[in-house]
N, C-alpha and C positions, 0 to 999 in steps of 0.2 A: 461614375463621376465624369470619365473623359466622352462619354457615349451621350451624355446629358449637354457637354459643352459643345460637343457636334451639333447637335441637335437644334441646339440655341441658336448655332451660327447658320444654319443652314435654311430655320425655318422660324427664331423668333426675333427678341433682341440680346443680342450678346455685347456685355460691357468688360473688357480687361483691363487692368491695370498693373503699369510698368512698377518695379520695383528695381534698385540699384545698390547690391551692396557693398560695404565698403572694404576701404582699407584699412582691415583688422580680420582679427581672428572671430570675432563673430559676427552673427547677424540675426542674436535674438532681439537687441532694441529696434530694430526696423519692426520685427514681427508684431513685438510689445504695441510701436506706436499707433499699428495700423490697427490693432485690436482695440486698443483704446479710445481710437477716433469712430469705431466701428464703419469704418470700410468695406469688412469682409461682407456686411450685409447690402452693401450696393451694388457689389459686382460680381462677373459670370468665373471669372477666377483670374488667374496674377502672370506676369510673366517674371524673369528673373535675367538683368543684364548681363552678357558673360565677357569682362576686363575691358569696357567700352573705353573708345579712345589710347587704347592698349596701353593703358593704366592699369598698375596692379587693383587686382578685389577679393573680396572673398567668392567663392565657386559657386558657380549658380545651378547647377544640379543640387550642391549641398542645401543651397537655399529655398530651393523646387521643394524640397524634401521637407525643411524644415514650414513651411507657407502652407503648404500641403497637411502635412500633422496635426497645425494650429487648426487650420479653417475648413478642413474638410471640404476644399475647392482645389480646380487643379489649376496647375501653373506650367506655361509655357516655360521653358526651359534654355537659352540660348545657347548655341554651341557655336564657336566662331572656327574655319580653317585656319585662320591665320595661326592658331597659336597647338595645332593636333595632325598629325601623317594619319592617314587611314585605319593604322594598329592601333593608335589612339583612340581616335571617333570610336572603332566598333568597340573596344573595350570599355570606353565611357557609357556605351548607349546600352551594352551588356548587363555594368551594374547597376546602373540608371531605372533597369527593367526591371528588375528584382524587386525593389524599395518605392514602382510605381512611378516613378517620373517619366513619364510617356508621353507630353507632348513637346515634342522638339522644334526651336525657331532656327533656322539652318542659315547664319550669316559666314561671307565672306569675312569679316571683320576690318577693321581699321588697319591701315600701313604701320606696322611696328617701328618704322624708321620716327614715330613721334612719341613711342613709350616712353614711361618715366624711367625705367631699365635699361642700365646702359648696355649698349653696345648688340642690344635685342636685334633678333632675325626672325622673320617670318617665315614660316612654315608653306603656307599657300599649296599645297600638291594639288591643287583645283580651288575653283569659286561653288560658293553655296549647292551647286547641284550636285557636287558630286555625294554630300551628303543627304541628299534626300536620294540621290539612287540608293546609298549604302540601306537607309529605311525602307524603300523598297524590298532590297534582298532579304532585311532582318523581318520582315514581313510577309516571306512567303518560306521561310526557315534556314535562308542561308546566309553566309557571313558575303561579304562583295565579291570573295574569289571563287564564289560561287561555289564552298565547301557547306554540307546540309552543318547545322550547329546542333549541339546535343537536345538540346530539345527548341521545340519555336518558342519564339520572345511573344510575351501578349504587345498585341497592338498596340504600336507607335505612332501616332499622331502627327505629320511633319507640316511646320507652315515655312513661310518667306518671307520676306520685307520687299517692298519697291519705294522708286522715289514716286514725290506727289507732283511734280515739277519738267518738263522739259521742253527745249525747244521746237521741239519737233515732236509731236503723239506720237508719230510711229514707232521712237523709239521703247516710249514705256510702253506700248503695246508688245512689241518684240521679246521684251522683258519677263513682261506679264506669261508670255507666252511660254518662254522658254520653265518660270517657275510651275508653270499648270502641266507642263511635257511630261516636269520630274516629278510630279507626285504630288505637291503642295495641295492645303485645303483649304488654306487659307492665308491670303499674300495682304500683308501690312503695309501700310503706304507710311512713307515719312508722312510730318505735321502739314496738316491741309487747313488753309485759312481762308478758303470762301466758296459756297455752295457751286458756282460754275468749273471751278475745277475736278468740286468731285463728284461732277454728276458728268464732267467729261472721259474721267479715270473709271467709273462704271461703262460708260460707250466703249472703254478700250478693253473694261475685261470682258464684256460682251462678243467684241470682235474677236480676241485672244482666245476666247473658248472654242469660237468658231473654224479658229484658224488650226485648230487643234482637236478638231475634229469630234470635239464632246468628251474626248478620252476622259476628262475628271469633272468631278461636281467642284469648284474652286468657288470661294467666294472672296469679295474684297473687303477689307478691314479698315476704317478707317484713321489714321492716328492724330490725334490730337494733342499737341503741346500748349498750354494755356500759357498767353505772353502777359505781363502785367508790369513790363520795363519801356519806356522806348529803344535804352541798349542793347535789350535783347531781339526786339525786332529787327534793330537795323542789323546785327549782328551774323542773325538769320538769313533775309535779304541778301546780302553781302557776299558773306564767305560760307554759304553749306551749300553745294550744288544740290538739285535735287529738291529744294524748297520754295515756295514762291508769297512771299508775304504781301499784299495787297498794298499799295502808296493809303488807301484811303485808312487801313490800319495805323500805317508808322504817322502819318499825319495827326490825326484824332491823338495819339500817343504823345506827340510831339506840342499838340496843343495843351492838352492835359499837365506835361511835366512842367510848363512854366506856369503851373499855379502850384503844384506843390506833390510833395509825393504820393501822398493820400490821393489824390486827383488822381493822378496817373497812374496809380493801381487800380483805382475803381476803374475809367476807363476800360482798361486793360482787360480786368475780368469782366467785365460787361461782355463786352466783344465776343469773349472766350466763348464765357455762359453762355450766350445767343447763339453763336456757331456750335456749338455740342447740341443744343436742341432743334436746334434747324437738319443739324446732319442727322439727330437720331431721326427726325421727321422724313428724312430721304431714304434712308437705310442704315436700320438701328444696328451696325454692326462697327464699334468703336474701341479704340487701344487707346488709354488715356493714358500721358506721359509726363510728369511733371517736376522730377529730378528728385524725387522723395519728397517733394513741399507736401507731405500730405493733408495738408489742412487748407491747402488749393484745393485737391482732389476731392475731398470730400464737400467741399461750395460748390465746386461745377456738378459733382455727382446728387447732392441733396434736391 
């Protein structure tokens, strides 16, 4: 299953899709809805968000697990520092192994200082790499203290996230670089809204690899969040560093919503839809994101 998703990413087209689950104790109606829209048959397998925005959710290993069950496809798995010490991470990634949850998305996570949880602290004993070295170690049979474990974990799978955005390349080249150092195989871009940027974010994982001496086969992922608001555009724009939403978007958006809201959805997905086919047209390797609208997801993916 995980050897087949390599595979896709490496050498065909590989499509993921984000899932986010809630705050509750379950997260079979997600699975329900996405079976029912038939989803599972559009794409290369599923990721699972892990308390995004450090809001409570349900656990995204448990979700890995349960995505997994249904659809017999695999699911990245997110693991965030912010909210696990290292005792943590490798005991998560221990049982994680057992029950097949093997491909890990290694984030820093969001500042706790904006959880819905009062008076929350953040854990932080390192940013995103120190958990792709810990994969590493569990990878060649030892735990990070560099003790052999009783027996080897099968193969763990670690990706990354970068931004799609900066004012300077160098920076997300440096980035880039540093996630291809740790072992990643595949690094996520935040929502990218127009072919010249991610065909610039390719020139930097090109150079990144270079800079790094070939040590890994990485490839770049593209992500895609489909806008179909102009608030959410400008929203974007505005306040998510790391994002760059084109004026000629939030415009055409901004023309559209004074005729009416139907307008400025279709709009909206238009855009979207053309940019998902234009990027799989560049390099079919895409993370679609869409906050569980899945009935977005399934229009841009049809």
């Amino acid at each position: 299953m995980f050897e087949t998703l390599i595979d896709k990413l490496k050498n065909g087209t590989y499509i993921t899709l984000e899932t986010t689950p809630s705050h509750s104790p379950t997260f079979r109606p997600i699975v329900d809805k996405i079976e029912k829209l038939g989803l599972h048959h559009l794409v290369d397998g599923f990721s699972t968000t892990d308390n995004p925005l450090a809001k409570l959710k349900y656990n995204s290993l448990f979700a890995a697990k349960m995505l997994q069950d249904r659809f017999h496809k695999p699911v990245l798995a997110t693991m965030s520092m912010r909210d696990r010490n290292k005792i943590a991470l490798q005991s998560d990634l221990l049982g994680a192994n057992e029950v097949d949850v093997r491909a890990i998305l290694a984030l820093t996570g969001d500042p706790a200082t904006i959880s819905d949880q009062p008076n929350t602290k953040g854990v932080f004993e390192s940013d995103s790499s120190l958990l792709l070295d810990i994969i590493n170690c569990f990878n060649s049979g030892i735990n990070f203290a560099g003790k052999p474990l009783a027996a080897k974990p099968a193969e763990i799978y670690p990706f990354a996230v970068v931004n799609s955005h900066a004012k300077n390349p160098k920076t997300l080249q440096k980035k880039m670089q540093k996630k291809i150092k740790h072992g990643a195989l595949g690094i996520i871009t935040q929502p990218v809204y127009d072919l010249e940027s991610a065909k610039l974010l390719l020139e930097l994982k090109e150079a990144a690899l270079k800079e790094s001496y070939g040590e890994k086969e990485t490839e770049i992922i593209f992500g895609i969040f489909p806008i179909t608001k102009l608030r959410t555009a400008q929203f974007l724009s505005a306040h998510v560093p790391g994002i760059h939403v084109p004026t000629e978007w939030i415009e055409s958006l901004r023309e559209a919503s004074e005729k009416g809201v139907e307008e400025e959805y279709r709009i909206g997905f238009e855009l979207s839809k053309n940019l998902f086919e234009d990027l799989k047209k560049l390099h079919p390797k895409i993370h679609l994101m869409t906050a569980n609208q899945f009935g977005i997801a399934k229009d841009i993916l049809s």
